[in-house]
KOLLUM-15666 format. One record per residue (C-alpha): x, y, z; residue number from 0; residue in three letters. Coordinates in steps of 0.5 Angstrom, whole numbers, plus 500, padded with zeros to 3 digits. Each point is the difference from the previous one (the first is absolute). Layout:
<rs>
  east  north   up    k    r
     X      Y    Z  NUM  ALA
...
</rs>
This chain:
<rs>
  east  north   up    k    r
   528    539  539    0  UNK
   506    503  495    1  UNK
   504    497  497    2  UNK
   506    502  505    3  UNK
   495    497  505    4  UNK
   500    493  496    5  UNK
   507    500  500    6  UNK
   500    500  508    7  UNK
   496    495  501    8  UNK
   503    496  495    9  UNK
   509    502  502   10  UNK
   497    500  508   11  UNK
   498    493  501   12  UNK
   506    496  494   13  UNK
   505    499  507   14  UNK
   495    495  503   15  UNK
   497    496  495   16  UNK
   506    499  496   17  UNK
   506    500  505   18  UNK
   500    492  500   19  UNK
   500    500  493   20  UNK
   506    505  498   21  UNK
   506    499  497   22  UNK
   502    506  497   23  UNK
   496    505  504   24  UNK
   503    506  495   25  UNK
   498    496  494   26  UNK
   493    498  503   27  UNK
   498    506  503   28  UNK
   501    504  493   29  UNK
   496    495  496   30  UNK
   495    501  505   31  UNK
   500    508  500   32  UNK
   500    500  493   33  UNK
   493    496  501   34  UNK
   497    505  504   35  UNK
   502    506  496   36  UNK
   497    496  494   37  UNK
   493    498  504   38  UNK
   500    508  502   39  UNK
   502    502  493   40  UNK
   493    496  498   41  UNK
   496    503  506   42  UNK
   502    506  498   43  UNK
   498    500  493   44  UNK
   493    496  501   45  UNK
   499    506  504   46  UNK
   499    504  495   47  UNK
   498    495  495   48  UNK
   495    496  503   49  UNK
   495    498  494   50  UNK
   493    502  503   51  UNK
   496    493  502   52  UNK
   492    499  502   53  UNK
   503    495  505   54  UNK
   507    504  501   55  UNK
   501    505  506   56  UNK
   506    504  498   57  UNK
   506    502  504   58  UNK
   497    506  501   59  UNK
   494    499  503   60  UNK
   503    493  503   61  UNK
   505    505  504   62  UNK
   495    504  503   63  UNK
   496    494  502   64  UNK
   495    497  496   65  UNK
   500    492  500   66  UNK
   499    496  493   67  UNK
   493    495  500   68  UNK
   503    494  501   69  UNK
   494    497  496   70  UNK
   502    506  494   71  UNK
   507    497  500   72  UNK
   498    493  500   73  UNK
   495    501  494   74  UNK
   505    503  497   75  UNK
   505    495  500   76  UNK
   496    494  499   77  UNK
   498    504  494   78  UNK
   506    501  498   79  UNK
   503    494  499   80  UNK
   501    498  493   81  UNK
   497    507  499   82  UNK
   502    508  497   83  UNK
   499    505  505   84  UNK
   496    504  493   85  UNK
   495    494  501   86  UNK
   499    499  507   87  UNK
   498    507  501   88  UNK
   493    500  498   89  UNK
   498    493  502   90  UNK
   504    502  508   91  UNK
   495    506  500   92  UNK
   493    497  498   93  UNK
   503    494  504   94  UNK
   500    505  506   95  UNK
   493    504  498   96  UNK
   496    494  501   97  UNK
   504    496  505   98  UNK
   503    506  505   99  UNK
   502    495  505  100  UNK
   503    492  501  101  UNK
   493    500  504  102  UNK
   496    501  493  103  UNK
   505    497  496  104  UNK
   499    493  504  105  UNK
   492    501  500  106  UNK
   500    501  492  107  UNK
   498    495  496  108  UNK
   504    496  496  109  UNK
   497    501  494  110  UNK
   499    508  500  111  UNK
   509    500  502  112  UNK
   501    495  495  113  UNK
   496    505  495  114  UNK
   504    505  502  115  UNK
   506    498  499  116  UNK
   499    497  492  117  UNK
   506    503  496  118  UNK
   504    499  505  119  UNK
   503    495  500  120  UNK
   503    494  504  121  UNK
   493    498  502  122  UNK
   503    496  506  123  UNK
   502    506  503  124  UNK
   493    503  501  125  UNK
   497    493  503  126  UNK
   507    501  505  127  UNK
   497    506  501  128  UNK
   494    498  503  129  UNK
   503    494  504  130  UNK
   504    506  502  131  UNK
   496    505  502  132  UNK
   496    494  504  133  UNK
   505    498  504  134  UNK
   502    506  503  135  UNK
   493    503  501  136  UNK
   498    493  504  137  UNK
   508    498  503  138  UNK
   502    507  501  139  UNK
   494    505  501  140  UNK
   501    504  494  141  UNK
   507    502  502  142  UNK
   506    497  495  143  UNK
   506    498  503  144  UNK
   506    504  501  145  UNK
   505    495  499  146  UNK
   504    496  494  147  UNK
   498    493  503  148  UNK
   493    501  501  149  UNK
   500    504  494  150  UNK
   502    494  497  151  UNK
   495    495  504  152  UNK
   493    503  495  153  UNK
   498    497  495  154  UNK
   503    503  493  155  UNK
   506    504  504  156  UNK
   507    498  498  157  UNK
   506    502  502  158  UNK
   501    507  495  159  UNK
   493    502  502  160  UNK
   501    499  508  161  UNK
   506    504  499  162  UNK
   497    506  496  163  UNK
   494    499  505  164  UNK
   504    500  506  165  UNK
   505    506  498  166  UNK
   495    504  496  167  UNK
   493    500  505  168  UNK
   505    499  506  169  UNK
   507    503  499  170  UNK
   502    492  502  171  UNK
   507    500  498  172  UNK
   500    495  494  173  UNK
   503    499  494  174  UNK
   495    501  494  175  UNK
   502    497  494  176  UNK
   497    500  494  177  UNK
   502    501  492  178  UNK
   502    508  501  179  UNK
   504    499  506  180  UNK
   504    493  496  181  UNK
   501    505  495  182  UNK
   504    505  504  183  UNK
   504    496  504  184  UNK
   502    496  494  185  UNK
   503    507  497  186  UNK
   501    503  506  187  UNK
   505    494  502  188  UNK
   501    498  492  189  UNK
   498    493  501  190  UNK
   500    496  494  191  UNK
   498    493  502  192  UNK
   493    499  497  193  UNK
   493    501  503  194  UNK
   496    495  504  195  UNK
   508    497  502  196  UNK
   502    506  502  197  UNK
   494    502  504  198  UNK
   503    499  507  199  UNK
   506    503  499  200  UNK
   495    506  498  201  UNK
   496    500  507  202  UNK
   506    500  503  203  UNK
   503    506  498  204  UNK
   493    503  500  205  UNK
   500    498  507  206  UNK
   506    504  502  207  UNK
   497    506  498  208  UNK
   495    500  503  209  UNK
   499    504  507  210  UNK
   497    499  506  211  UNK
   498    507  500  212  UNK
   493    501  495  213  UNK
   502    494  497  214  UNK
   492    501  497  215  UNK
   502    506  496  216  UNK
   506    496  498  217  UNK
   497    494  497  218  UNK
   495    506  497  219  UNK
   507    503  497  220  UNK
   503    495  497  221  UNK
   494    498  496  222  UNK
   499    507  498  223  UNK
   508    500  498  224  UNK
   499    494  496  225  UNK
   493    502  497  226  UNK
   502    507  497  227  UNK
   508    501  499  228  UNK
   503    493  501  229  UNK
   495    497  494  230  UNK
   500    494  496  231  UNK
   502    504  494  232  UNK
   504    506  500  233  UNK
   501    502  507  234  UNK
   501    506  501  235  UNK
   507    500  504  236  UNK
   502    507  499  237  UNK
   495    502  505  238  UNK
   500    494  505  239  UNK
   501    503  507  240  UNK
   505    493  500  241  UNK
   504    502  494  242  UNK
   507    500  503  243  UNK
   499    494  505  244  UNK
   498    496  493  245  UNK
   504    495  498  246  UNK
   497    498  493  247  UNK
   499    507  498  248  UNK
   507    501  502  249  UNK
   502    494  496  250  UNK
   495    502  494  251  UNK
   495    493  501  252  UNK
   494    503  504  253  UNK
   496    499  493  254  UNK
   501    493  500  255  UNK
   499    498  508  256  UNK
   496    496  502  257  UNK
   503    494  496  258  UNK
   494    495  500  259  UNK
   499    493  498  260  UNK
   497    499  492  261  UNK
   493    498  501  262  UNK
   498    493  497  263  UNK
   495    503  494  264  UNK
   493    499  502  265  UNK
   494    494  499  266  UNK
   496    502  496  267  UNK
   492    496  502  268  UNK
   494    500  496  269  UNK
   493    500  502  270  UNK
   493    503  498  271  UNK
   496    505  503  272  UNK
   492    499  500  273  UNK
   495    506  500  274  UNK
   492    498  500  275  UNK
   496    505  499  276  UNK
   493    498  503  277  UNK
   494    502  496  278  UNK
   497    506  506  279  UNK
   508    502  499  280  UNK
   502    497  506  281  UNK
   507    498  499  282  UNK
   504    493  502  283  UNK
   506    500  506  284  UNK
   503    497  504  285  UNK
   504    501  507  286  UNK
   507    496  499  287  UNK
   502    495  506  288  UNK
   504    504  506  289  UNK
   506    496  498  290  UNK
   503    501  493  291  UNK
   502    506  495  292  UNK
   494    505  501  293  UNK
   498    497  506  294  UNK
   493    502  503  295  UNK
   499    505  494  296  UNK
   494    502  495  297  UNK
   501    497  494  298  UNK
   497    496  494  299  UNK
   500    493  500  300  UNK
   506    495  496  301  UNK
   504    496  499  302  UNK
   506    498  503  303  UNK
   506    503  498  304  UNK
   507    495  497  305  UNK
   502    499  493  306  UNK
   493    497  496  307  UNK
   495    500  506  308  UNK
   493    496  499  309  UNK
   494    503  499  310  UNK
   496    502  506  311  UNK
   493    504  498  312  UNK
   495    502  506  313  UNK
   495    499  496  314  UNK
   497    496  493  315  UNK
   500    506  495  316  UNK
   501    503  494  317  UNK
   507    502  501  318  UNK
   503    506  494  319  UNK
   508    500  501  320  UNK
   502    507  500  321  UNK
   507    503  496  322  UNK
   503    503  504  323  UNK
   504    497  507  324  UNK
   500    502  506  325  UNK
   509    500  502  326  UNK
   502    501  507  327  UNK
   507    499  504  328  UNK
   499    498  507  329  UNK
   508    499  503  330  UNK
   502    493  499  331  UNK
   496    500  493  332  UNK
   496    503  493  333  UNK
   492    499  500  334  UNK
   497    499  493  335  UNK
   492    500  500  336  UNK
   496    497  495  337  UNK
   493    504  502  338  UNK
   494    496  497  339  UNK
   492    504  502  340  UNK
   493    498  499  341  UNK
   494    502  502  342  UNK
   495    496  503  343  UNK
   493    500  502  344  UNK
   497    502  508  345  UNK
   500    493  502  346  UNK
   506    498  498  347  UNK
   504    495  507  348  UNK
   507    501  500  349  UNK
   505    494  502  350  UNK
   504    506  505  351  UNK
   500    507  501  352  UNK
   494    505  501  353  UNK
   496    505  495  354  UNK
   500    506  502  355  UNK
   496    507  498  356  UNK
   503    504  495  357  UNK
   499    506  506  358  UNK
   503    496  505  359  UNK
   507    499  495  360  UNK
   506    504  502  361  UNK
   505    500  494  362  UNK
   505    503  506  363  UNK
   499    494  504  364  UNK
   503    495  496  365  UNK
   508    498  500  366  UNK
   504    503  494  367  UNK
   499    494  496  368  UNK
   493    500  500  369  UNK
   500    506  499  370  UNK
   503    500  493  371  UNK
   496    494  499  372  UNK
   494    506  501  373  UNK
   502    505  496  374  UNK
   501    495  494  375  UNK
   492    497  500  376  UNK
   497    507  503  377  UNK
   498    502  493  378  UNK
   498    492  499  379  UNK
   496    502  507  380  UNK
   496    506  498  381  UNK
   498    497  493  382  UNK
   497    495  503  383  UNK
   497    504  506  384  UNK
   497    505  495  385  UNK
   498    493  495  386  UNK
   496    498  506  387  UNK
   497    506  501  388  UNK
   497    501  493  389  UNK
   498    493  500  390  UNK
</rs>
């Protein structure tokens, strides 16, 4: 529908649902027009803005009556919490390559989506993934919910992502809200109250813009907004499709909003990393527990991480403790490695974890940090292979 069309079905349906409530139907109604034209402003401009997608259908096509895949956008979305756009790319189309169904994802093995998903991070989204994708094969054929509250009942889903599934797969009218959409309100209202205080005064005026005609493409609209004019750093306000309705343009504040509250400074943990080398090169790994930081992922044995943790070797061995540091932040702390090698005979029995063949070894199934700890030994590692095979 156009934007006069979005108009009519916001204007014809205001005395019903609001004559209760009413007091100043002049005032009311003004400030409810001035809702649609924004909502209609912002229609208008995602229609011939739209950012290209893998798991997107654009206003265009969506007009002429192409459907998304409810299961494109809920891989989507899950991958995108805590996550760019610019990185999610990549991985939402090697995930939907090997896996072009929720059948095939449920039926995958744990290992093999935990090993595609390395470098991603927030590892527990991707073992929710799976649990999720179980659920819905086994309790709902296949087919995912269309609606908010059942959205909300599989496993990893949560209140944004339920909205953005619900609008975006099945043009349900719901409020997305996510970090763009906060941003936009913030200016657009001039909202100085600092963020996460201010995030239900936020949703609230998100949800007042939001249409019960393509509600989908709205949610699209907004984020898009968010992400490629109203941006963090230097918005681009003067080609804003909402610059006259802007109050922190007008008032010269767009800069500075969303106010958020100061971050306490981040712990920082220690730990070490211990990476054997086998005398046939296969290398010592070990799956980490499913609950925890990195849960269910490939990674090299250690030690608990905190402030001065013990020493935990898998094995009695030489031990040559490198120089250089693997560091990492994780969201609520800094990671510091200590990183100790040793190579050690065919018949050496670890406490944990497993060896596994130099063929075998995927550097790109590892989770970021291990994968650091990698780049640091594998000069160490091929020395000592070519060692072996000279010896």
């Amino acid at each position: 529908m156009d934007s006069l069309g979005t108009f009519v079905s916001f204007t014809s349906k205001l005395p019903c649902q609001r004559a209760n409530v009413l007091t100043d139907w002049g005032t009311e109604y003004k400030h409810l027009r001035e809702d649609v034209i924004i909502s209609a402003q912002l229609l208008g401009w995602y229609d011939r803005n739209a950012r290209v997608m893998p798991w997107r259908v654009g206003p265009r096509d969506r007009a002429a009556g192409q459907l998304p895949d409810p299961y494109a956008v809920w891989l989507s979305e899950v991958m995108l919490q805590q996550t760019t756009v610019a990185a999610v790319r990549d991985y939402h189309r090697k995930f939907t390559q090997i896996w072009p169904t929720v059948h095939a994802l449920a039926a995958a093995d744990d290992a093999d989506v935990m090993a595609a998903w390395a470098g991603l991070g927030y590892y527990a989204r991707a073992r929710n993934l799976l649990k999720c994708a179980r659920v819905v094969v086994a309790k709902h054929d296949g087919q995912f919910p269309s609606n908010r509250e059942a959205l909300l009942s599989l496993p990893g889903i949560g209140p944004y992502t339920a909205s953005a599934i619900a609008a975006i797969a099945f043009d349900k009218v719901a409020t997305v809200v996510d970090g763009n959409v906060e941003r936009v309100m913030a200016r657009l209202h001039n909202v100085h109250a600092p963020l996460p205080k201010s995030k239900a005064e936020l949703t609230q005026l998100a949800e007042r813009y939001t249409p019960d005609t393509r509600p989908g493409d709205y949610a699209q609209a907004v984020m898009d907004l968010g992400a490629t004019i109203c941006t963090p750093r230097n918005p681009a306000c003067g080609i804003c499709p909402l610059r006259e309705q802007c109050a922190a343009r007008a008032r010269g504040t767009a800069a500075e909003l969303p106010k958020k509250t100061p971050k306490k400074p981040k712990p920082t943990r220690h730990g070490t990393a211990y990476v054997v080398q086998r005398s046939d090169g296969a290398l010592l790994l070990e799956t980490r527990p499913d609950k925890g930081l990195l849960g269910g992922m490939l990674g090299w044995p250690g030690t608990d991480w905190g402030e001065a943790p013990a020493p935990a070797p898998p094995l009695s061995a030489d031990w040559e403790v490198l120089d250089a540091e693997a560091r990492h932040t994780f969201t609520h702390f800094h990671l510091v490695l200590r990183i100790a090698r040793a190579d050690v005979p065919i018949e050496a029995t670890p406490t944990r974890g497993h060896f596994l063949l130099h063929p075998q070894f995927r550097p790109s199934d590892l989770p970021t940090v291990m994968r650091k700890v990698y780049d640091l030994t594998e000069s160490h590692l091929n020395r000592s292979a070519k060692d072996q095979n000279n010896g």
